[in-house]
N, C-alpha and C positions, 0 to 999 in steps of 0.2 A: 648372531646368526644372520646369516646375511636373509636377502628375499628369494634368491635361490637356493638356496637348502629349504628353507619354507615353503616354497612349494614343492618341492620333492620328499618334503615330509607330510605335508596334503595329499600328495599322490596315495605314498604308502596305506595312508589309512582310509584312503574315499576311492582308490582303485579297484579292480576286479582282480584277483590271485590273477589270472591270466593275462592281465593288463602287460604292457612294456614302460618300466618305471625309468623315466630319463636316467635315475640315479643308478642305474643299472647296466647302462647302454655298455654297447660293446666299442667305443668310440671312433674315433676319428683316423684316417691313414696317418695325418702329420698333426700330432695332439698339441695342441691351446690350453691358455690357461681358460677355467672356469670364469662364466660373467657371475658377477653380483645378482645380477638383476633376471636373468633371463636362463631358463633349460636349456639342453642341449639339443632338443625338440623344437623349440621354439629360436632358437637361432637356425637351425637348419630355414624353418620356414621365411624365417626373415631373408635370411642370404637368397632364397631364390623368388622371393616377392620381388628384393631390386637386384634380379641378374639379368639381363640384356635380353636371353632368352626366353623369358617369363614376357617381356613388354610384348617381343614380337609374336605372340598367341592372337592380339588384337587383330592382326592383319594375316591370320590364316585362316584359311578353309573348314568347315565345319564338315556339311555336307554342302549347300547351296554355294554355288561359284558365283563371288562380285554380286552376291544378291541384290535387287535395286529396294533395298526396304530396310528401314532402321530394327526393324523386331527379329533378324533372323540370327540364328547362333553363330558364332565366331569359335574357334579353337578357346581362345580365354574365356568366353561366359557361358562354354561347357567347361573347361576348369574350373570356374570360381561355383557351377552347379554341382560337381560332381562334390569339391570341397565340401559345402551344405550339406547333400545328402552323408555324406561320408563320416562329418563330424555330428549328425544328429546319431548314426550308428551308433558311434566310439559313445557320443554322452549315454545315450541309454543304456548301451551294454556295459558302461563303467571302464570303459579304455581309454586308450592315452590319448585325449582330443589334439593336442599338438604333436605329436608324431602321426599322426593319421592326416590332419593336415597339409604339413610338411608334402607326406608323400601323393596326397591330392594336387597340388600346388603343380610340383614338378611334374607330375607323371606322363604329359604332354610337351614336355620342351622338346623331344628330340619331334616333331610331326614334323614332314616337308610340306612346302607348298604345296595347293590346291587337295590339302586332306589325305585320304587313300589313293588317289590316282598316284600323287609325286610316289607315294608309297611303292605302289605297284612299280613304279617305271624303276626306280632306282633299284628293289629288289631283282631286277632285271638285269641289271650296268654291275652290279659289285659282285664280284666274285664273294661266295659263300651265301648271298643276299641281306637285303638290307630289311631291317622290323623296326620300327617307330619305340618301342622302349629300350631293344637296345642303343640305340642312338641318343635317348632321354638322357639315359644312364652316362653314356658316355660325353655328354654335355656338360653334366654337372661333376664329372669326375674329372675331365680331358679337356675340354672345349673354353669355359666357362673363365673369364677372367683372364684373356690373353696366353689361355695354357696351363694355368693355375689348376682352374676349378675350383669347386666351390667347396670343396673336404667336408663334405658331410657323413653326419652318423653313418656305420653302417646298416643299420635299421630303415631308417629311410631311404639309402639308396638298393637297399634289398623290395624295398617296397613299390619304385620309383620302376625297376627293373622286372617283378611279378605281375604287375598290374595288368598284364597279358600273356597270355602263350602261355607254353606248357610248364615252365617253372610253378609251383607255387609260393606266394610268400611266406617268409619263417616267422611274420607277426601275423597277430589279430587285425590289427590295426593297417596292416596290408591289408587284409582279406578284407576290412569294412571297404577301402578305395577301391579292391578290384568288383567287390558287391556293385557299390554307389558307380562306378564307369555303368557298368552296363543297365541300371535303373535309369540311369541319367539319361543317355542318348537314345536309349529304348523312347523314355518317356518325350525329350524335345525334338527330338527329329519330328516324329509325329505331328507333332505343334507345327515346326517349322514347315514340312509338310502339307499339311492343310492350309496353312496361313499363304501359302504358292500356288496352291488351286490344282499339288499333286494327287491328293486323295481329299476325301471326302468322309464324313465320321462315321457313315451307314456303311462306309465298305471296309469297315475294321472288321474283322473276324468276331462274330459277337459268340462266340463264348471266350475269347479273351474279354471283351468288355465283361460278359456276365462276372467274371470271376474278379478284375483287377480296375473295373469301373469305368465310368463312360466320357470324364473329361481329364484331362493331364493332371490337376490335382490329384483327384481320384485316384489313379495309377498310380502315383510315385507314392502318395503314401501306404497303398494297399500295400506293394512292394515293402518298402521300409517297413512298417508296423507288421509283416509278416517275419522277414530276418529278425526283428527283435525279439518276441513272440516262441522262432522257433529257437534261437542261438542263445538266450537271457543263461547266464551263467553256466553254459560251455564253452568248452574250449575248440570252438569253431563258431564259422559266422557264414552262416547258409537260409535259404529258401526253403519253404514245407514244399513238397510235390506238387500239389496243386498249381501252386502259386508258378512256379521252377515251369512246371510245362506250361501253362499259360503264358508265362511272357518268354520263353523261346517259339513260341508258337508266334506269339505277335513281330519277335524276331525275324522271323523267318519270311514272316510276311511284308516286314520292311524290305528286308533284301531281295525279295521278288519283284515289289512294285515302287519298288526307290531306289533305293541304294543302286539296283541291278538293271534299272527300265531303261526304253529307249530313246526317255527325255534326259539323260545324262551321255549317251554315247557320244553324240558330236564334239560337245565338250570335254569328255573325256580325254578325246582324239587329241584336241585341241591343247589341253596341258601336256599330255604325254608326250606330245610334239616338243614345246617349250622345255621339259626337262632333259629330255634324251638331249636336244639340243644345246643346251647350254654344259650340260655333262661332257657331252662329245669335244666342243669348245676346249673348254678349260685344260681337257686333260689333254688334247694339241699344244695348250698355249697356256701353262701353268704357271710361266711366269707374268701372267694376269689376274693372280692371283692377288686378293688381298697380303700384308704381312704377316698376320696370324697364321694362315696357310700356308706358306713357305716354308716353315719347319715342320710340321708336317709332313709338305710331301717331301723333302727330303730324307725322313726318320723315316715313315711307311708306305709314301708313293704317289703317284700322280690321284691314283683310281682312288686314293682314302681321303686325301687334301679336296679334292673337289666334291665328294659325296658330301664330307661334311659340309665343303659350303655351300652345295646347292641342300643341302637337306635344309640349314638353317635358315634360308631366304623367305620370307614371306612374299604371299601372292603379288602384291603388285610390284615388287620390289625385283622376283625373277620376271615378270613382265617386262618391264621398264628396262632391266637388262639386257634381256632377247632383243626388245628393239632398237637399244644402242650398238648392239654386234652385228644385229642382221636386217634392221629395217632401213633404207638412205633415206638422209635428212636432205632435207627440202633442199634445195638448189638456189643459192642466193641470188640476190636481184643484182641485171647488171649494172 
């Protein structure tokens, strides 16, 4: 017996019925041999710990633009939070900690520069519009490995693709990621937040505090121990009511005096600029593209070859770009 079967015979009997049992997966577009050593869950994860896309999470936008402070969130260290919260779910409720993971991991690779604004802008530029998990999806399926992709289960990339919007996922182990996304940034923005001197702790809405607690610990576990609590050996993974309207309430209040305020507008203006621009760019002058793109836009077109590339850029990366095309470099000495 190898150590893969032994753990998929671990699963079977310390699983939840409702669990997604690697041994079970609906596998892969272009099927591999079995590892020895490793699930089909747990290679997905690995594959997109070292895929290109994964590194470049360091250098994008959370909420805070080019923040001047070592403590503020980055795309990856709300991935690698939302992972945490996600697989403390899956342990509790007895699901598949490595498929949930997995789909934690990825569920942010497709984000563009500077967070939601690139979001916004490119949803603009692309005909049919452009959503950050389709894009995810599409990275690890299309993008990833010079065109390859990363051929992962379809479980996880059903996960990677649910994680938002109106689909919902056909795992549990979805549903714990798409829980944990919105526990997660509900909870650190707020952090992040205060820690910028945008809000202040007296002006959280106190009956969210009353109900979900008064410091970012607090919160994320009230949240988490509440989905466990209500979802423990169902077949779903939800919020009691209370709880549900409490932090869409605190939601809501992010989005009024954060996410939406008028200490973000300028900046706003300011990346929306840089995308539109660099978008408008390339697909002039497409043969500026990288090589990876080239096949691309000639398979599906200028407008889809440069989306992808600009979607994929990290912040200072489309920065540093924009002012290679359009800022003049200094005038040399005579």
């Amino acid at each position: 017996m190898t150590i893969r079967e032994r753990l998929e015979n671990e699963e079977k009997q310390r699983l939840s019925s409702f669990a997604s049992l690697s041994a079970c997966s609906a596998g892969r577009d272009c099927p591999i041999s079995p590892c020895d050593l490793r699930t089909c869950y747990q290679r997905d994860r690995d594959r997109i710990i070292h895929c290109k896309s994964f590194r470049r999470l360091k250098y994008k936008t959370q909420v805070f633009l080019s923040p001047k402070g070592d403590h503020y969130r980055t795309r990856l260290t709300h991935t690698l939070e939302v992972a945490q919260v996600a697989r403390t779910l899956a342990r509790c409720l007895r699901l598949n900690e490595d498929l949930t993971e997995a789909i934690a991991l990825g569920h942010d690779l497709g984000h563009t520069p500077f967070g939601h604004i690139g979001e916004n802008t490119l949803n603009q530029l692309i005909p049919g519009g452009f959503r950050h998990n389709e894009q995810s999806l599409r990275m690890v399926e299309r993008l990833e490995k010079e065109g390859e992709g990363l051929n992962l289960c379809k479980e996880t990339r059903n996960g990677i693709l649910c994680h938002s919007g109106e689909a919902e996922p056909s795992t549990l182990e979805g549903w714990c990621v798409r829980r944990a996304d919105r526990i997660a940034y509900i909870s650190h923005d707020i952090d992040d937040a205060i820690r910028g001197g945008i809000l202040q702790e007296f002006e959280l809405p106190k009956h969210c505090v009353q109900v979900l607690g008064a410091t970012h610990g607090e919160r994320i576990n009230t949240m988490i121990a509440d989905v466990v609590s209500v979802s423990m050996d169902q077949n779903y993974v939800r919020m009691s009511e209370n709880v549900r309207n409490a932090s869409e309430e605190l939601r809501d209040f992010m989005f009024t005096y954060v996410y939406h305020d008028e200490w973000r507008k300028k900046e706003e203006s300011r990346c929306d600029y840089v995308v539109r621009a660099l978008f408008e760019h390339f697909c002039q002058h497409p043969e500026q593209l990288p090589g990876e793109y080239l096949e691309i836009f000639y398979v599906d077109g200028a407008e889809r070859a440069v989306c992808d590339f600009v979607a994929g850029m990290t912040d200072r990366y489309a920065i540093a770009t924009f002012q290679s095309l359009f800022i003049p470099n200094a005038f040399a000495k005579y």
